[in-house]
C-alpha positions, 0 to 999 in steps of 0.5 A: 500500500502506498500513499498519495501524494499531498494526502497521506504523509509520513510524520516524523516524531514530535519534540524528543520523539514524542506521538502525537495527542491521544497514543497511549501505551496498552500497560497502561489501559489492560495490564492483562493483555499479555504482550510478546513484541517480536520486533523487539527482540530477535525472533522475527524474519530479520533475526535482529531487533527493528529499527525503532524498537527500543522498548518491548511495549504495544503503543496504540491510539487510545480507542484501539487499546480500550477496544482491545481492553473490552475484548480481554474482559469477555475473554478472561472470563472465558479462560483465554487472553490476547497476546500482542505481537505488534501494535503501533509500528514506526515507519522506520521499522517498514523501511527497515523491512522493504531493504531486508526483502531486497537483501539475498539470502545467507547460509545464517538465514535458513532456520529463519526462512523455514519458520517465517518464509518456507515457500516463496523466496525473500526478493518475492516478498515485496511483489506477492504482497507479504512486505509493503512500504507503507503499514496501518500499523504506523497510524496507531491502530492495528495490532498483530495478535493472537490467543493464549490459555489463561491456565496454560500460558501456551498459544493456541493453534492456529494454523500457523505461526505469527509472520508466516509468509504463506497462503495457509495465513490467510483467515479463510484458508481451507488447508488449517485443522477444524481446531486452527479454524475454530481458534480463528473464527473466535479470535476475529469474533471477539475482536469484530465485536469490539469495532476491530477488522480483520485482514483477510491475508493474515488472521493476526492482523486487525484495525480498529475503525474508527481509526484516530490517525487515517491519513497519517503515518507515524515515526516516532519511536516505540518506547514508553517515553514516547508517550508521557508528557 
């Protein structure tokens, strides 16, 4: 996805880095929300922690994170919680990932590429769809998340891992378990019924709408300071 010119614009962060009114950070709001940020760490495609990363927290626009808060009631009381992957993105961090698909592949990248990547080869990435130079994460409110057992702590299947580049990540696909479908259908339930929108393409990836910031990509960096007056 790629902006117009003269209508959506890449914002740079405010004075000493800080978001714009209104970005909170999710702790703050749901403590509960278990928070697994891959792109600060070094489990994720690249192998390295993203550009803009420098704290493993989910910031949001404050109605996607109170959203997200309604949502996690009904599901703890149900024996489940979310566990976010990724919430606001800065677009640092896409840039970061558009020049790592333009990269070739090492003998270091193998273990990386059969978790993530299996099927289509890195400078494939960008034209099949799986890696864009603009994200909705940048506005504040999309997040990358998934389910988990309350008693168990573990993940629930879902037909595939977080950032698996593969038709079998599209929310429909037919090739997942009854299990992994099910998992799905309750995860995009619970989420839809709090005003979130799925993407078709990867069922970790959701928008809340209203969004705050439609015409506007952010830049500042992910860290709480941020988003402290």
């Amino acid at each position: 996805m790629t902006a117009v010119a003269g209508v959506l614009a890449v914002l740079a962060a405010g004075p000493s880095g800080a978001a714009p009114p209104g970005f909170v950070a999710l702790r703050e709001v749901d403590p509960t929300v278990r928070q697994d940020m891959r792109y600060a760490g070094a489990r994720n495609f690249t192998g390295a922690v993203v550009d803009g990363y420098e704290e493993p927290v989910c910031l949001l626009a404050r109605p996607a994170a109170e959203a997200l808060r309604r949502a996690q009631r009904g599901l703890l009381r149900r024996g489940y919680s979310l566990r976010v992957y990724d919430c606001y993105r800065p677009q640092r961090a896409v840039d970061r990932f558009v020049r790592w698909a333009r990269e070739a592949d090492g003998p270091a990248d193998r273990e990386r590429k059969a978790e993530f990547y299996p099927r289509v080869e890195r400078d494939r990435l960008i034209p099949e769809g799986y890696i864009a130079e603009k994200s909705g994460h940048s506005r504040g409110s999309t997040v990358d998340v998934t389910l988990q057992g309350l008693a168990s702590g573990r993940e629930l299947d879902m037909g595939t891992a977080f950032d698996f580049f593969d038709p079998l990540s599209h929310t429909d696909a037919p090739g997942v378990t009854d299990a992994a479908r099910a998992n799905r259908r309750l995860l995009e339930r619970v989420l839809a019924e709090e005003g979130f929108v799925n993407l078709p393409e990867e069922w970790w990836h959701f928008t809340y709408r209203p969004e705050a910031y439609p015409d506007a990509y952010f830049d500042f960096p992910v860290a709480v300071a941020s988003v402290r007056p």
